[in-house]
C-alpha positions in Angstrom: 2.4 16.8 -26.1 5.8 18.2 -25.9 6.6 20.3 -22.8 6.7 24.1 -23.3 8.7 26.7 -21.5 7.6 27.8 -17.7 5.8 24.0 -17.4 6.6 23.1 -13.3 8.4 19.5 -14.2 10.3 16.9 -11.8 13.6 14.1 -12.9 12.8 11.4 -11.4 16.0 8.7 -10.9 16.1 4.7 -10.8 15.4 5.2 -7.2 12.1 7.5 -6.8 14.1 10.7 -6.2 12.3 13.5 -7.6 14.2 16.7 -8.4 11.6 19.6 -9.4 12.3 22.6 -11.6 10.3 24.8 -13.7 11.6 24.5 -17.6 13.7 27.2 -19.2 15.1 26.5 -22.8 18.7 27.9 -21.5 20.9 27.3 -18.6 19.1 25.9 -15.2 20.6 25.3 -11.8 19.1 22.0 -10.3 19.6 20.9 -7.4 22.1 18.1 -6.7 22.6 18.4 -10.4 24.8 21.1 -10.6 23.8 23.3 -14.2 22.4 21.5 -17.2 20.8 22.8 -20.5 17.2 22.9 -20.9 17.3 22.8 -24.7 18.0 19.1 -24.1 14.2 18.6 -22.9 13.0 20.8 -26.1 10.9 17.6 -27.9 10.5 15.7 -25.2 7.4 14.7 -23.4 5.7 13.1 -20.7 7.7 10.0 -19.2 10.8 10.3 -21.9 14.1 9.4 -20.5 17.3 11.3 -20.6 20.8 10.7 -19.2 22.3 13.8 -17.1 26.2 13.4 -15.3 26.5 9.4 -16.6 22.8 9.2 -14.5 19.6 7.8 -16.6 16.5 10.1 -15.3 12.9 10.6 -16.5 11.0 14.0 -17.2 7.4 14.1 -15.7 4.7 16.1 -15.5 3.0 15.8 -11.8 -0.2 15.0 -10.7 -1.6 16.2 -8.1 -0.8 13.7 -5.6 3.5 14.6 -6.5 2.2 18.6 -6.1 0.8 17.7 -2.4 3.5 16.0 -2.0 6.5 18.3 -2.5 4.9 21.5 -0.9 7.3 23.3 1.1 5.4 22.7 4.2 4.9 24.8 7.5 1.7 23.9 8.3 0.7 20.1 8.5 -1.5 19.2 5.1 -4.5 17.4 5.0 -3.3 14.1 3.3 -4.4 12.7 -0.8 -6.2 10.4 1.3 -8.1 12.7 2.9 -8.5 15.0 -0.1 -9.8 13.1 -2.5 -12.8 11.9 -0.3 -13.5 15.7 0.1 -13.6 16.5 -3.5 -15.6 13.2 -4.4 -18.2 13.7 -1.6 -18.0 17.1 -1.8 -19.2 16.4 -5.5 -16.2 19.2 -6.4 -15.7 19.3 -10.3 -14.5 21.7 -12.8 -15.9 25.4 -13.0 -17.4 25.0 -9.4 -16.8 27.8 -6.6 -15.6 26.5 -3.5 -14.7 28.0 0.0 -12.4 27.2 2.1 -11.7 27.9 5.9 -8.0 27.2 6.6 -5.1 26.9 4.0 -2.6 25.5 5.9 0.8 24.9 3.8 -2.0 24.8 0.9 -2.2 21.2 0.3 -6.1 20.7 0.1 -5.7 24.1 -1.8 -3.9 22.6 -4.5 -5.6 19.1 -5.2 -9.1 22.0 -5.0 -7.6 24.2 -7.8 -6.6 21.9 -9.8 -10.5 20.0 -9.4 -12.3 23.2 -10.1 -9.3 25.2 -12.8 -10.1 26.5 -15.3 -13.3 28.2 -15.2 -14.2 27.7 -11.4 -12.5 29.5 -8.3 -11.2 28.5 -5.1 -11.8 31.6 -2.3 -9.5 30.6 1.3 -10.5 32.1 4.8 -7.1 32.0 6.3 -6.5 33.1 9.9 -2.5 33.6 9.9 -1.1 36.0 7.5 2.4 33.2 8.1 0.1 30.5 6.7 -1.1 32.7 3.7 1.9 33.6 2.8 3.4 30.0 2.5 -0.1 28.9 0.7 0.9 31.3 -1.9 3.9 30.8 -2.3 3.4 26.6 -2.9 -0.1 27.9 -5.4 2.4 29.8 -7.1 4.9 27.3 -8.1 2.2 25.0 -9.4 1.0 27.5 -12.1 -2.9 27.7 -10.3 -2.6 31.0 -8.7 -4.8 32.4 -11.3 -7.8 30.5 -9.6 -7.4 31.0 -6.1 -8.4 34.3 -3.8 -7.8 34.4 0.1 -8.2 36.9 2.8 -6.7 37.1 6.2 -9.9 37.1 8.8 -11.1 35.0 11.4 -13.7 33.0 9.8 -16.3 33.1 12.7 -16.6 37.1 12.0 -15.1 37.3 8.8 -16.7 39.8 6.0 -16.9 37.1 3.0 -17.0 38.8 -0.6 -17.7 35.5 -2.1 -21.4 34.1 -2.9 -23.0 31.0 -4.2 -20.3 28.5 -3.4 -20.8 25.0 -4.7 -19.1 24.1 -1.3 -18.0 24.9 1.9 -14.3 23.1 3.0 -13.5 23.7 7.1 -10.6 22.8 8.4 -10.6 24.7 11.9 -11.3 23.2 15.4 -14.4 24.9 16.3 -16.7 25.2 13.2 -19.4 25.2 14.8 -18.4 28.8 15.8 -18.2 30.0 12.5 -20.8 28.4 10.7 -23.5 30.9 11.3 -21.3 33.4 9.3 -20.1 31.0 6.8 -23.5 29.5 5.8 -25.1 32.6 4.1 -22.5 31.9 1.0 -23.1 28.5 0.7 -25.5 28.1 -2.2 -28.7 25.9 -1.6 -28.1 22.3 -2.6 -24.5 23.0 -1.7 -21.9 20.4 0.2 -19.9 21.2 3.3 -16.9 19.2 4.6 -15.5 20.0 8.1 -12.2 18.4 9.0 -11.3 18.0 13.1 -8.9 15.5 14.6 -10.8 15.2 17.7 -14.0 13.2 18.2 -14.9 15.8 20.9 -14.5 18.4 17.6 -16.2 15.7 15.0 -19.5 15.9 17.7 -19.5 19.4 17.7 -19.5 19.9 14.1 -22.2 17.1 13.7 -24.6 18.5 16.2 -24.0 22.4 14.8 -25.3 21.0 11.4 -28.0 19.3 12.9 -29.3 22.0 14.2 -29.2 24.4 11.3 -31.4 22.1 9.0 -28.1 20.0 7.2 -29.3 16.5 5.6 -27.3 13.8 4.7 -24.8 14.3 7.7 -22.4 11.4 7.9 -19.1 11.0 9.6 -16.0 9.1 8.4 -12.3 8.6 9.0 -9.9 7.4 5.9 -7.2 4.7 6.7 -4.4 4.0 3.8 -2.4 0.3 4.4 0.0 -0.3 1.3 0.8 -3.5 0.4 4.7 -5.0 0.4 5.0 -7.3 -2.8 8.3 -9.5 -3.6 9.0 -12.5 -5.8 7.5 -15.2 -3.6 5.6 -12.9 -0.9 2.9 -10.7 -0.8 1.6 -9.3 2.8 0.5 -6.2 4.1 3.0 -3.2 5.0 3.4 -3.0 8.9 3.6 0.9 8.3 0.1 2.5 7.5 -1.5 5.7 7.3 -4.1 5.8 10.0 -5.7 8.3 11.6 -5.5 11.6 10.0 -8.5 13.5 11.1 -12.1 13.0 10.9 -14.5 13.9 8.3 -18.2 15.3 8.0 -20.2 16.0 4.9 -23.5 17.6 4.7 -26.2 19.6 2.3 -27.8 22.3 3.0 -31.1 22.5 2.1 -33.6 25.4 2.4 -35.8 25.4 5.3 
């Protein structure tokens, strides 16, 4: 399908550079690129090449995994890695209603809305109005603001409008003081994920859902090793993507 006017879009060069931009059919500014016309991408779609200043680039439309990745950041992100096994185990899926404690730079917020859009909602308990306001501004320049709702509170006292979540998404380093209030909205049947770097903060977390009736409680920590591959040799890259944080999924259950 042809890209249409306002679609968020990235050039990407020989090299991997990505330069992002939201289509105009007029005059655009990119940057590095000085000024070219958008007109010339009227027609074109998904992977189509065109040549800008002598340069051959390509036109794409991103996936989530390129949105996570070029968030203006001030907050660290949880990681794709990391993500995806919340939204799998998590059983996350399009029209559900999720909670989240924590936004961050609004990485996990992003790969969440774009799971759940575009009948489902994604409602963030965000401590620092600083935070917020970067979350919004990155949920804004991917198109999904439409699905997402947040309030500034601290999520251990918080007032929560927001009932009958499908799941509950923690990314704070004591959750087991906030669970008592965040619990209530959590639908029966429904998955939390809580999200500590610590193992001292993983235990806590573990024994809080313990002791409120959670089945199925299991821990986990994600490692990502790419591979190097060349003409003649294949090994393992001596770079990876270890520890990130620590994860924990659990039902709740009625007692």
């Amino acid at each position: 399908m042809a890209f249409k006017e306002g679609e968020f879009l990235y050039l990407q060069d020989g090299e991997g550079r990505r330069s992002w931009f939201r289509l105009q059919f007029g005059m655009m500014k990119m940057g590095g690129l000085g000024v070219i016309d958008g007109r010339r991408l009227e027609g074109l779609d998904d992977g189509d090449s065109l040549e800008i200043v002598g340069k051959r680039f390509n036109v794409f439309r991103p996936g989530v995994v390129e949105l996570m990745e070029s968030l203006d950041r001030r907050a660290q992100i949880i990681t794709p890695k990391d993500a995806c096994a919340i939204i799998m185990e998590c059983d996350i899926k399009t029209g559900d209603r999720v909670i989240e404690v924590g936004a961050g730079s609004g990485g996990l917020t992003t790969a969440l809305l774009r799971t759940v859009a575009p009948t489902g909602h994604v409602h963030t308990v965000e401590f620092k109005e600083q935070n917020a306001e970067k979350a919004l501004k990155n949920v804004k320049r991917t198109g999904l603001d439409s699905f997402w709702s947040y309030q500034i509170g601290d999520a251990r006292d918080a007032e929560i409008d927001f009932d009958g979540a499908d799941a509950l998404v923690t990314d704070m380093p004591d959750v087991e003081n906030a669970l008592d209030n965040l619990v209530p909205h959590l639908r029966n049947g429904g998955r939390v994920c809580t999200y500590a770097p610590n193992t001292n903060q993983l235990e806590l977390a573990v024994n809080a859902l313990r002791d409120r009736g959670f089945t199925d409680v299991r821990s986990m920590e994600i490692m990502r090793r790419g591979m190097e591959v060349h003409a003649g040799g294949t090994r393992p890259s001596f770079e990876m993507l270890g520890h990130t944080g620590y994860l924990t999924f659990a039902r709740k259950r009625s007692l």
